[in-house]
N, CA, C and O of each residue as an XYZ file, in Angstrom:
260
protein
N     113.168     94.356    153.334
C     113.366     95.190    154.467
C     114.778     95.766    154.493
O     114.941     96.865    155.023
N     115.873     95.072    153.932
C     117.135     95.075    153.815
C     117.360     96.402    153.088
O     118.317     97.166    153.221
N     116.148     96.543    152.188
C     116.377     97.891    150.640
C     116.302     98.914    151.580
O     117.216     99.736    151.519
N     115.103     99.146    152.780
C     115.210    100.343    153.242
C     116.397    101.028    154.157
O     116.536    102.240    154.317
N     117.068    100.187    154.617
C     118.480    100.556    155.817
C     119.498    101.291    154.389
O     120.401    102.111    154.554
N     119.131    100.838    153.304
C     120.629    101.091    152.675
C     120.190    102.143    150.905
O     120.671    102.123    149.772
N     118.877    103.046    151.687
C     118.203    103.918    150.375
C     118.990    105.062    150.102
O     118.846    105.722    151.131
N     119.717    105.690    149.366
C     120.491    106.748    148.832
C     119.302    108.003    149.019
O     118.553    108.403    148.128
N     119.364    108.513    150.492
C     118.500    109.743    150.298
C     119.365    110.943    149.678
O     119.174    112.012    150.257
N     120.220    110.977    148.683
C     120.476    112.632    148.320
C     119.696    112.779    146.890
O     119.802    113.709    146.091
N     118.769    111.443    146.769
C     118.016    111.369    145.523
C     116.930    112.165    145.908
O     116.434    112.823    144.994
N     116.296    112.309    147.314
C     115.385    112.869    147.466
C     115.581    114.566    148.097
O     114.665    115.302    148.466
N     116.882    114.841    148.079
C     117.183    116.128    148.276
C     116.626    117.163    147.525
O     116.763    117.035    146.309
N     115.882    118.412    148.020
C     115.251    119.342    147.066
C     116.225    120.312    146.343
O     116.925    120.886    147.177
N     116.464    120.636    145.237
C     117.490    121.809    144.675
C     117.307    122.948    145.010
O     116.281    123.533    145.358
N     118.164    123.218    144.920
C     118.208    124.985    145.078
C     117.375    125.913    144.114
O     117.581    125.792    142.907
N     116.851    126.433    144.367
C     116.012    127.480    142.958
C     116.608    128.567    142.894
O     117.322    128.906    143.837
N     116.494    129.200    142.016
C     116.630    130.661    141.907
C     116.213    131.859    142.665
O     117.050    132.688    143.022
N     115.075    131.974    142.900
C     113.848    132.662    143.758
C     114.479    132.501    145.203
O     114.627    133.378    146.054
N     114.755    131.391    145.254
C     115.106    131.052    147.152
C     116.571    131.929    147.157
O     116.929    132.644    148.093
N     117.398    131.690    145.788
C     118.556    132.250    146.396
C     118.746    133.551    145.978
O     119.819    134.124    146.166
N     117.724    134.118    145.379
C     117.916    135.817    145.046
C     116.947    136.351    146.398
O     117.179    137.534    146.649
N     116.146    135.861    147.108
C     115.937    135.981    148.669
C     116.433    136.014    149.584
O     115.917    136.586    150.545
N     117.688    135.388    149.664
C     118.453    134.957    150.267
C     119.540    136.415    150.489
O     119.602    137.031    151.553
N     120.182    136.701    149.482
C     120.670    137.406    148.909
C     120.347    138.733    149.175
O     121.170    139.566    149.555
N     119.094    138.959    148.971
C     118.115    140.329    149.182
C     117.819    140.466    150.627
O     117.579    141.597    151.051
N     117.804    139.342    151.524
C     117.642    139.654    152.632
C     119.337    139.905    153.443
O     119.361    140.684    154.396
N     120.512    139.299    153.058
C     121.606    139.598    153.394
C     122.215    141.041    153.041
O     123.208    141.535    153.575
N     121.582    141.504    152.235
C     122.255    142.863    151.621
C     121.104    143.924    152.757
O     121.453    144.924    153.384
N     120.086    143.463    152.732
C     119.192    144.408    153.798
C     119.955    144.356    155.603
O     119.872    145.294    156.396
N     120.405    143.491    155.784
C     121.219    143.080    157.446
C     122.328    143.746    156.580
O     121.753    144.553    157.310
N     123.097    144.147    155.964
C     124.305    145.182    155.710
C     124.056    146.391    155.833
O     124.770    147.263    156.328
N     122.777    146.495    155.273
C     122.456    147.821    155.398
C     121.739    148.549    156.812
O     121.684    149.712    157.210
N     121.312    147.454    157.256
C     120.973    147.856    158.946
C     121.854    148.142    159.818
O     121.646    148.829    160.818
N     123.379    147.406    159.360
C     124.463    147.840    159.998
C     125.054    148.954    160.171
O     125.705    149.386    161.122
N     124.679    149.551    158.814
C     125.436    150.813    158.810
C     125.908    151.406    156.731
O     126.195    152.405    156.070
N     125.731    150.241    156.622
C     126.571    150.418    155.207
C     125.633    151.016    154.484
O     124.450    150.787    154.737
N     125.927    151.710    153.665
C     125.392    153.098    152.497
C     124.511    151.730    151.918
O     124.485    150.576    152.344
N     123.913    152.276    150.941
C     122.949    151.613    150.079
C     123.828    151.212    148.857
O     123.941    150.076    148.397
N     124.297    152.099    148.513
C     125.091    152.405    146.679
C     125.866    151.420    146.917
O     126.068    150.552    146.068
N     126.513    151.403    148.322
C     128.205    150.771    148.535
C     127.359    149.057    148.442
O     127.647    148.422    147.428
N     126.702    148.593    149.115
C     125.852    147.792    149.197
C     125.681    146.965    147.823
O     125.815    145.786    147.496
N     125.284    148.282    147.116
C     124.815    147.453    145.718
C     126.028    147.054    144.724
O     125.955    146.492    143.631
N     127.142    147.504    145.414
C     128.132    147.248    144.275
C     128.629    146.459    144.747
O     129.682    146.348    144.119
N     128.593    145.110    146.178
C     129.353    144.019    146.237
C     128.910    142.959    145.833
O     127.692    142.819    145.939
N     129.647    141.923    145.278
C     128.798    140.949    144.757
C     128.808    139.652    146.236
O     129.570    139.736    147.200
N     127.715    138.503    146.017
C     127.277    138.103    146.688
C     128.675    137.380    147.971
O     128.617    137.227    149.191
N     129.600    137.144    147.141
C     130.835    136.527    147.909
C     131.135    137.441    149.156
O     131.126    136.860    150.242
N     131.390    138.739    149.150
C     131.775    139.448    149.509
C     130.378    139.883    150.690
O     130.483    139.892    151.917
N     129.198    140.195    149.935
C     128.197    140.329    151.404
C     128.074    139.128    152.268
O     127.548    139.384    153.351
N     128.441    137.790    152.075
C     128.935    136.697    152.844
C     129.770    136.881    153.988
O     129.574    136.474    155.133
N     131.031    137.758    153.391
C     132.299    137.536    154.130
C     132.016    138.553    154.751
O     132.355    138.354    155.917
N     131.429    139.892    154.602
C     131.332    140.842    155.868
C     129.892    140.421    156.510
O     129.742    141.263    157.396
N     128.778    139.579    156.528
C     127.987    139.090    157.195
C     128.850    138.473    158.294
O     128.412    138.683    159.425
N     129.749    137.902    158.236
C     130.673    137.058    158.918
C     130.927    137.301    160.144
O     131.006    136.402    160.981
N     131.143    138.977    160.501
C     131.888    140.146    161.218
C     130.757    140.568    161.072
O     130.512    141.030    159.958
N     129.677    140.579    162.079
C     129.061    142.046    161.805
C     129.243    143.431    162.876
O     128.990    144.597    162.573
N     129.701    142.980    164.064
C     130.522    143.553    164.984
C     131.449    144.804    164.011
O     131.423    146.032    164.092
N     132.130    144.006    163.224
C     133.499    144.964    162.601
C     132.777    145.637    161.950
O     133.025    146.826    162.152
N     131.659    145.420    160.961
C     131.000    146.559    159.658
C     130.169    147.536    160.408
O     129.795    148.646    160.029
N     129.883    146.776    161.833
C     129.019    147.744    162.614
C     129.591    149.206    162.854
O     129.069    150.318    162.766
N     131.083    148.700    163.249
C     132.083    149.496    163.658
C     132.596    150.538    162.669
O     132.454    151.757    162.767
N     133.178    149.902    161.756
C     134.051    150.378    160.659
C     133.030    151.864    160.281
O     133.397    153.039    160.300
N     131.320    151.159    159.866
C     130.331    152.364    159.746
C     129.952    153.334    160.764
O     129.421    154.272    160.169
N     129.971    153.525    161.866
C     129.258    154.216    162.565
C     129.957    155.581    162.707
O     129.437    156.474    163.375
């Protein structure tokens, strides 16, 4: 009974896939583009960067309109 209080669940943690995070990704670049931001401009940031203006969307709202 003792084994179960003290079981290492990050063994049962699911990984990340690929698929989930190019979804992920594809749906964050679509909320940029609802904001305001061009398409082209869009496609040329890489994922770090559609992060950091997801962040602010107030400001990209702005900056575009």
């Amino acid at each position: 009974m003792a084994t179960t209080l003290q079981r290492n669940t990050n063994r049962s943690r699911p990984t990340k896939s690929a698929g989930s995070k190019a979804k992920r990704s594809k749906v964050q670049r679509r909320r940029l583009v609802a904001l305001g931001m061009d398409e082209a401009a869009v496609a040329l940031l890489n994922s770090t960067e559609v992060r950091t203006l997801l962040k602010h969307p107030k400001k990209v709202a702005a900056a575009n309109a």
